[in-house]
PAZAPA-4460 file (N, C-alpha, C; in steps of 0.05 Angstrom, whole numbers, plus 32768, in hexadecimal, padded with zeros to 4 digits):
% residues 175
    n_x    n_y    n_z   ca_x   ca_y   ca_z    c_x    c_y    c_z   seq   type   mol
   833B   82AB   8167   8320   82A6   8171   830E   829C   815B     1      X     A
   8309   82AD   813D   82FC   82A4   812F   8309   8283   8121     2      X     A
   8322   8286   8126   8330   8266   8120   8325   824F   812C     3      X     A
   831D   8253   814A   8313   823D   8159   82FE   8236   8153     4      X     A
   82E9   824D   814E   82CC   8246   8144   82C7   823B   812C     5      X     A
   82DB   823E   811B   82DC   8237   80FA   82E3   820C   8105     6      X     A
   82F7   8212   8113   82FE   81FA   8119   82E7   81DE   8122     7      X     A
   82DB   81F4   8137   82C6   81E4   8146   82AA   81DD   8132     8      X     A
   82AA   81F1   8125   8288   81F1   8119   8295   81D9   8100     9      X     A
   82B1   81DC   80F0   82B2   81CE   80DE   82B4   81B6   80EC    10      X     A
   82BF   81A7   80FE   82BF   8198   810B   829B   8182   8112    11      X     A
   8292   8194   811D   8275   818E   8123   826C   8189   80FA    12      X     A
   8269   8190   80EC   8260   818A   80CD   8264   8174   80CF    13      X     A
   8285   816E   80CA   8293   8153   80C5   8286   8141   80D4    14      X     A
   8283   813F   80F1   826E   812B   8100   8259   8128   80EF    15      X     A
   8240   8137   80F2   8228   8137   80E8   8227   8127   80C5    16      X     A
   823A   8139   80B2   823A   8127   809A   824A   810C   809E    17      X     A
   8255   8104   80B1   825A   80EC   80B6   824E   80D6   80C2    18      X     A
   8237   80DE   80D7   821C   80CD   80DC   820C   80CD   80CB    19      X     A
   8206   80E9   80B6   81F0   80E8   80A5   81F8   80CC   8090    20      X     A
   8214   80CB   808C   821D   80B8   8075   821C   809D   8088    21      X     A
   8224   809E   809A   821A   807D   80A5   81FD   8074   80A8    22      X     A
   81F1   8088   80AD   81DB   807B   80A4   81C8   8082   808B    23      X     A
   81D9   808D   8081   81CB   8086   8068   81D9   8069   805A    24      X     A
   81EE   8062   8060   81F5   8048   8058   81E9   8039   806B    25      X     A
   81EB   8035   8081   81D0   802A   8083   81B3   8024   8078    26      X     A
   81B0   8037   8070   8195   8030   8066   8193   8021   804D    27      X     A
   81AB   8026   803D   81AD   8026   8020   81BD   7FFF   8022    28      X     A
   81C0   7FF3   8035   81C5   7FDB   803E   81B0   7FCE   8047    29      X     A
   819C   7FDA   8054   8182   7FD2   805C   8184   7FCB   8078    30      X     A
   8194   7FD3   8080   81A1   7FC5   80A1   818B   7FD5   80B7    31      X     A
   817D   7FEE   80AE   816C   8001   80C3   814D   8005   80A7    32      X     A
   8140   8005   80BB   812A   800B   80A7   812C   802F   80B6    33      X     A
   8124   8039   809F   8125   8053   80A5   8112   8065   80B8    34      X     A
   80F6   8055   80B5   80E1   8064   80CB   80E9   8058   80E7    35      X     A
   80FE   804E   80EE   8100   8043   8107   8117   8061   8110    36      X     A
   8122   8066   80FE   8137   8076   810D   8121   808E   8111    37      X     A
   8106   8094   8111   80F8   80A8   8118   80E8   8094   8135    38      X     A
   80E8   807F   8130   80DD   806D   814E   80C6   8065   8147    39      X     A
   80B8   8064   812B   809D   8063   8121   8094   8048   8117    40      X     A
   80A6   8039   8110   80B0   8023   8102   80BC   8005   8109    41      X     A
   80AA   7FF0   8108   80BC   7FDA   8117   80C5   7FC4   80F7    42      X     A
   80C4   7FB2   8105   80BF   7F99   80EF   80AA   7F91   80E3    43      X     A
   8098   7F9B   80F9   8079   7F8E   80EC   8070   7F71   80F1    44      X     A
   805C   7F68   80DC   8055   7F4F   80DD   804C   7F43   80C4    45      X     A
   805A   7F2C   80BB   8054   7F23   809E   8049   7F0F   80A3    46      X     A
   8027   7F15   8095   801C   7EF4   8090   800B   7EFA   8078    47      X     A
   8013   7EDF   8071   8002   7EDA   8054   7FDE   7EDD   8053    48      X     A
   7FD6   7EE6   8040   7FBA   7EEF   8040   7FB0   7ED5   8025    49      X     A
   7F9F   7EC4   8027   7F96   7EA6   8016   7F7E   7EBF   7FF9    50      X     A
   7F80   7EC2   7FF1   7F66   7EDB   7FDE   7F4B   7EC6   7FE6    51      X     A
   7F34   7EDE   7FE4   7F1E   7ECB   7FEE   7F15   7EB7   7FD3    52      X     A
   7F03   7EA7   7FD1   7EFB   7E98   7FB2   7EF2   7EA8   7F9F    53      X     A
   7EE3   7EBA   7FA7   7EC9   7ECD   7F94   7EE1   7EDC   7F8D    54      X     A
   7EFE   7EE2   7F91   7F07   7EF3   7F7D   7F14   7EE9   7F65    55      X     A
   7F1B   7EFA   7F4E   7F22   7EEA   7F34   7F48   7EE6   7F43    56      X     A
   7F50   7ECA   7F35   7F69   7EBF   7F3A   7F7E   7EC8   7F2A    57      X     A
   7F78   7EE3   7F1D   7F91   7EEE   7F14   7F91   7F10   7F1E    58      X     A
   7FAB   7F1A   7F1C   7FB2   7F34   7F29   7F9A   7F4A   7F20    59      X     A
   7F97   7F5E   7F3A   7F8C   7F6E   7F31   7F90   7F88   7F24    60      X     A
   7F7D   7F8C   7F0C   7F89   7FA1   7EF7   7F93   7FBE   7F08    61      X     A
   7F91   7FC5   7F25   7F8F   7FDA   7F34   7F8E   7FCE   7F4F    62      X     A
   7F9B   7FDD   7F56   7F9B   7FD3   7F77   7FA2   7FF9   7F82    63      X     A
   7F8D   7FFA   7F8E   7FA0   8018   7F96   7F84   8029   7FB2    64      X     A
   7F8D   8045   7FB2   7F79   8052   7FBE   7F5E   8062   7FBD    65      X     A
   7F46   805D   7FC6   7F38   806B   7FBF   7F33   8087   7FBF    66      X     A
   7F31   809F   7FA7   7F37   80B3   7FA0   7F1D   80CA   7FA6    67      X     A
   7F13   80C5   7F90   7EF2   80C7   7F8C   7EDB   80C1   7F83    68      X     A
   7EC1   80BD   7F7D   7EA9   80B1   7F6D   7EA0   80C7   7F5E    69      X     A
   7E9C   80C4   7F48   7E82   80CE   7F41   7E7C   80BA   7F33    70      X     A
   7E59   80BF   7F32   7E45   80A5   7F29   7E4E   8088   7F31    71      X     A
   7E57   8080   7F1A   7E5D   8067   7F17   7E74   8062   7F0C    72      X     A
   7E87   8074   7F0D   7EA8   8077   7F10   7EB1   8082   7F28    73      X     A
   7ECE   8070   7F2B   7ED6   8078   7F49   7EF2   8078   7F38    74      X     A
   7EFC   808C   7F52   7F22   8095   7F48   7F34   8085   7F56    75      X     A
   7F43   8077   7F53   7F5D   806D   7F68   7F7A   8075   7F5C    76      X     A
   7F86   8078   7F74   7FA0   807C   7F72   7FB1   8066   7F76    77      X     A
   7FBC   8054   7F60   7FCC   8039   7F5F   7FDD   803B   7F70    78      X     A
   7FE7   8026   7F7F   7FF6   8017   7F91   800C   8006   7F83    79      X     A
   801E   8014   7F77   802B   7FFE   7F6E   8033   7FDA   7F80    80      X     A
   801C   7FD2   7F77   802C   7FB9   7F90   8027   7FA1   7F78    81      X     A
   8035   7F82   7F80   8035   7F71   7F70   8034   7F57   7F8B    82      X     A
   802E   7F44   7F8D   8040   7F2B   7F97   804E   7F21   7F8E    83      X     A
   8064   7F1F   7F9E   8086   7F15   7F99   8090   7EFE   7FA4    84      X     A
   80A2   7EF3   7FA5   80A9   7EDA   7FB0   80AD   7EE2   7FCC    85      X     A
   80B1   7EF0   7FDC   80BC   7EF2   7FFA   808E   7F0B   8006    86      X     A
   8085   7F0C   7FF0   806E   7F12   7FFD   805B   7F30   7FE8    87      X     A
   8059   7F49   7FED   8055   7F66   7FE1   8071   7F6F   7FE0    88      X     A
   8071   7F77   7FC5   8084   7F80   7FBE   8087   7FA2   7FA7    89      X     A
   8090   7FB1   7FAB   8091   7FC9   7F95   8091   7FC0   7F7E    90      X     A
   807F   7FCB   7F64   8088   7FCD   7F4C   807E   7FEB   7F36    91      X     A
   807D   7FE7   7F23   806D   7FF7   7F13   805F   7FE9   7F01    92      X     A
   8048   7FFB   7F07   802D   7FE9   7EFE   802E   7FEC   7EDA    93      X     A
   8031   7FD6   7ED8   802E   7FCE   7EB1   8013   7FDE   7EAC    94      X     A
   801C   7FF4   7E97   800A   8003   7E84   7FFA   8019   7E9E    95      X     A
   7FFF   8021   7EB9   7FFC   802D   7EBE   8006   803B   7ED4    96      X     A
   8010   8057   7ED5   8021   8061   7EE7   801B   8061   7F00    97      X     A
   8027   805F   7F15   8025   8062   7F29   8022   8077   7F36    98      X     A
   8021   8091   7F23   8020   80A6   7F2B   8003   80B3   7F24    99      X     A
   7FF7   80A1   7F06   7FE2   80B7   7EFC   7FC5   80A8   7F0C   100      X     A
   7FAC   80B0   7F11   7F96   80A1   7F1B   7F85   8092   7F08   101      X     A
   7F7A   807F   7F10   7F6F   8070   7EFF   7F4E   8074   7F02   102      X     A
   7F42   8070   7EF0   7F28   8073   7EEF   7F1F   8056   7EF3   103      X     A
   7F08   8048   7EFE   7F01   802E   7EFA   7EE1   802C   7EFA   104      X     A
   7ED1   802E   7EEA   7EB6   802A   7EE6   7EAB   801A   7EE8   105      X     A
   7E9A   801D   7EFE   7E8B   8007   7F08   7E6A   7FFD   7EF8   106      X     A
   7E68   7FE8   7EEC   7E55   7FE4   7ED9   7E40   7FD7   7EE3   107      X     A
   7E2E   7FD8   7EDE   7E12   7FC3   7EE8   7E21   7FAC   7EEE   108      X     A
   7E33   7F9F   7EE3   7E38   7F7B   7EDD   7E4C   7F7E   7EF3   109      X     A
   7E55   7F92   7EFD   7E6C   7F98   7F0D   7E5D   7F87   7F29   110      X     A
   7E77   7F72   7F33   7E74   7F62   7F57   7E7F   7F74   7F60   111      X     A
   7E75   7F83   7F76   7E85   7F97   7F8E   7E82   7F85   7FA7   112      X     A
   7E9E   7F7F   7FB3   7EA1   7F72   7FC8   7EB2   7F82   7FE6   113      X     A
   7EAE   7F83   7FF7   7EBA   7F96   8011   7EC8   7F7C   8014   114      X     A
   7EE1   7F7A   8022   7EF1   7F73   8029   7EEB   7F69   8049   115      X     A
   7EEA   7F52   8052   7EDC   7F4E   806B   7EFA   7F42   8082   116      X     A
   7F09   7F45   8074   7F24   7F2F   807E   7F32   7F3F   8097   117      X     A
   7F2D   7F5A   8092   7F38   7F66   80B2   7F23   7F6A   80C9   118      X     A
   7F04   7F62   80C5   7EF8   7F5A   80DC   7EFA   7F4F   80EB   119      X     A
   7F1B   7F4A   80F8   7F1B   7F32   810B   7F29   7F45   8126   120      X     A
   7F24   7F31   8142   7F26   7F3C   8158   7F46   7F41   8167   121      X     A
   7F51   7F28   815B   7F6F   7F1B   8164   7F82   7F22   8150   122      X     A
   7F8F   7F38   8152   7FA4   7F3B   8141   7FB7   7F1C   8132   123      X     A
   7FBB   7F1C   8115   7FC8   7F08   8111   7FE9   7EFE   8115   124      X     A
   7FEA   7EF3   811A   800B   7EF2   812A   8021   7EE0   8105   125      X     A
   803C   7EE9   8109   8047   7EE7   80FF   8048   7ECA   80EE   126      X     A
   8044   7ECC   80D1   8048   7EB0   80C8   8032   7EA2   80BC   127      X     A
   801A   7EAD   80CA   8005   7EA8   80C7   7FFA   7EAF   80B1   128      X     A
   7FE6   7E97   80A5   7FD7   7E9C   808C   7FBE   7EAB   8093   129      X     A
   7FAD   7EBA   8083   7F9A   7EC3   8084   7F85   7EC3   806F   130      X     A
   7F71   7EB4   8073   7F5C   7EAC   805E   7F4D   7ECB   805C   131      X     A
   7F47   7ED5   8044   7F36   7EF0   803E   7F20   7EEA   8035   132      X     A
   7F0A   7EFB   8046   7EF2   7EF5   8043   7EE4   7F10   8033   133      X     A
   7ED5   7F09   801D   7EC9   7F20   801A   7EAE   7F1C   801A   134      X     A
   7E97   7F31   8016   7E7B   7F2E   8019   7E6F   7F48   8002   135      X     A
   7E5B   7F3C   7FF0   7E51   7F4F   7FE0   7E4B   7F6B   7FE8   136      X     A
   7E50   7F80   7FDF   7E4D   7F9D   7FE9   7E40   7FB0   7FD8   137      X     A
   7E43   7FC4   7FD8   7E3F   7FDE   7FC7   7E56   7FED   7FC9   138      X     A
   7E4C   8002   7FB4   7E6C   801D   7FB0   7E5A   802E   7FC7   139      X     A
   7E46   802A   7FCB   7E44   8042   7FDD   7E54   8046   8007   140      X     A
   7E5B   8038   7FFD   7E71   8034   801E   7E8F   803E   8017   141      X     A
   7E97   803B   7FFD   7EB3   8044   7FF8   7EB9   8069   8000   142      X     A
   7ECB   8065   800F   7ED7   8083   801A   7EED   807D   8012   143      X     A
   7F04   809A   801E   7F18   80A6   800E   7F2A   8093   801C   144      X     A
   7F29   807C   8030   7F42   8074   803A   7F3B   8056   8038   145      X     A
   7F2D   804A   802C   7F2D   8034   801E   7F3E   802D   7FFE   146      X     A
   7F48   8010   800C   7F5A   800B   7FFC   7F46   7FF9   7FDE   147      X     A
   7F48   7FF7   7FC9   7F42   7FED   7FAE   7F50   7FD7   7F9D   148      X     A
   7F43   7FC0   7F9E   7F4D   7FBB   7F82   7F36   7FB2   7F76   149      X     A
   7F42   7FB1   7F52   7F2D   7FB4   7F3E   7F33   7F9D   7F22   150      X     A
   7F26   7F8D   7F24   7F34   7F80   7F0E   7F14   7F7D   7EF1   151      X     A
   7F20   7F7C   7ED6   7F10   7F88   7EC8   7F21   7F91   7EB1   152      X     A
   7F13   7F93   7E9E   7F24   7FA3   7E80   7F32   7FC1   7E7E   153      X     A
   7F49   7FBE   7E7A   7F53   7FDF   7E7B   7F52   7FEA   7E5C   154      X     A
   7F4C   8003   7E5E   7F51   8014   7E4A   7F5B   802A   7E4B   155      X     A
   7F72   802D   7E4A   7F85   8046   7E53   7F86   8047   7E71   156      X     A
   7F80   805F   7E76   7F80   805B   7E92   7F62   8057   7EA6   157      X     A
   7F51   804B   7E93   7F3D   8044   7E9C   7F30   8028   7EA3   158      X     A
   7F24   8020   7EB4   7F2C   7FFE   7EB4   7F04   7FFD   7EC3   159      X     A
   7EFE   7FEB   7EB0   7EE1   7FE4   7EB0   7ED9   7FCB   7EBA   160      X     A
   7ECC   7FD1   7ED6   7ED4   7FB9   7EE8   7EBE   7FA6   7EE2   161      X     A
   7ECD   7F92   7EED   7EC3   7F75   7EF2   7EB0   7F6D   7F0E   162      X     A
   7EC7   7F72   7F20   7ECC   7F6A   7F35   7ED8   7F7F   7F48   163      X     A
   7EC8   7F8B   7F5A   7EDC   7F9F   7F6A   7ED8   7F9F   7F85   164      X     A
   7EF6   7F97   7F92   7EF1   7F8F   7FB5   7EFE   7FAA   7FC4   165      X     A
   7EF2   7FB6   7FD6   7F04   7FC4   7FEB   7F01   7FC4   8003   166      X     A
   7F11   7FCC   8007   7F0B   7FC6   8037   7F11   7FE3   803B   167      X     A
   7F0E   7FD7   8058   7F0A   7FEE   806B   7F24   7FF6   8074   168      X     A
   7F2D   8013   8076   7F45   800F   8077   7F55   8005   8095   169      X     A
   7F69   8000   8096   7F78   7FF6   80A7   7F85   8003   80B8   170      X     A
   7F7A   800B   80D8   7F80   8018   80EE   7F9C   8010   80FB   171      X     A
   7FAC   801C   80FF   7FC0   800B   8112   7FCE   8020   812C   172      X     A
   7FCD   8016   8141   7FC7   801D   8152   7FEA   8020   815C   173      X     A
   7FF9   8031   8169   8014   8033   816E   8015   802D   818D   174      X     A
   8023   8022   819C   8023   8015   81B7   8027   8032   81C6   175      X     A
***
């Protein structure tokens, strides 16, 4: 009796670590994106975003989330992101971790711009370019789920802005 059960339960393991390993090779092939096997997750939609004029034409020293203010320093938590040849891509951010927060001080000479480019009515469909618009602002609109970037002189992990754009963050709605 206890033979059968030994039989059956080891039996049932061997299944289970044998789907767990197919799909984990799966994943590790890229053949399943992984939030789909929870049903959360599709393909999405890739379109290119044009940067608006008023921003500077080289990368920003920070790109990340907004943390907290005081005065005239605000905290973000970096995003490791870069542009890549196929679009956003992962990296680690040169001279600063992606793990520790960045300070970015906002100075009298500092442009603060809100991000105006997801004001639109018609979702953008695949392929499509997207011109970004921004419009002069203040820090006093930035909350905890606005996204940042900051471009400007760094000093350690502190970066003394120039120029700093953020939007509103981005709702998405599940069918």
């Amino acid at each position: 009796m206890q033979n059968k059960k030994l039989i059956i339960n080891l039996g049932i393991l061997v299944l289970l670590v044998g789907a767990a390993a197919f799909v984990a090779g799966r994943m590790l092939n890229r053949k399943v994106d992984p939030l789909s096997l929870l049903g959360i997750a599709g393909k999405g939609v890739v379109i290119s975003v044009i940067p608006a004029e008023e921003l500077p034409k080289t990368q920003a020293e920070v790109i990340g989330q907004f943390l907290e203010r005081k005065d005239n320093t605000i905290v973000v938590q970096p995003i490791p992101l870069k542009l890549g040849a196929g679009g956003i891509v992962a990296r680690s951010s040169a001279g600063i971790s992606s793990a520790s927060e960045v300070e970015v001080v906002i100075a009298n000479e500092t442009i603060i711009y809100r991000d105006t480019t997801t004001d639109f009515n018609v979702p953008p469909s695949e392929g499509q370019s997207l011109q970004q618009t921004v419009e002069e602002s203040t820090q006093d609109d930035l909350n905890t789920e606005s996204p940042i970037s900051a471009w400007g002189h760094k000093s350690g992990d502190r970066i003394i802005a120039e120029v700093l754009v953020y939007s509103k963050p981005v709702k998405i709605r599940m069918p």
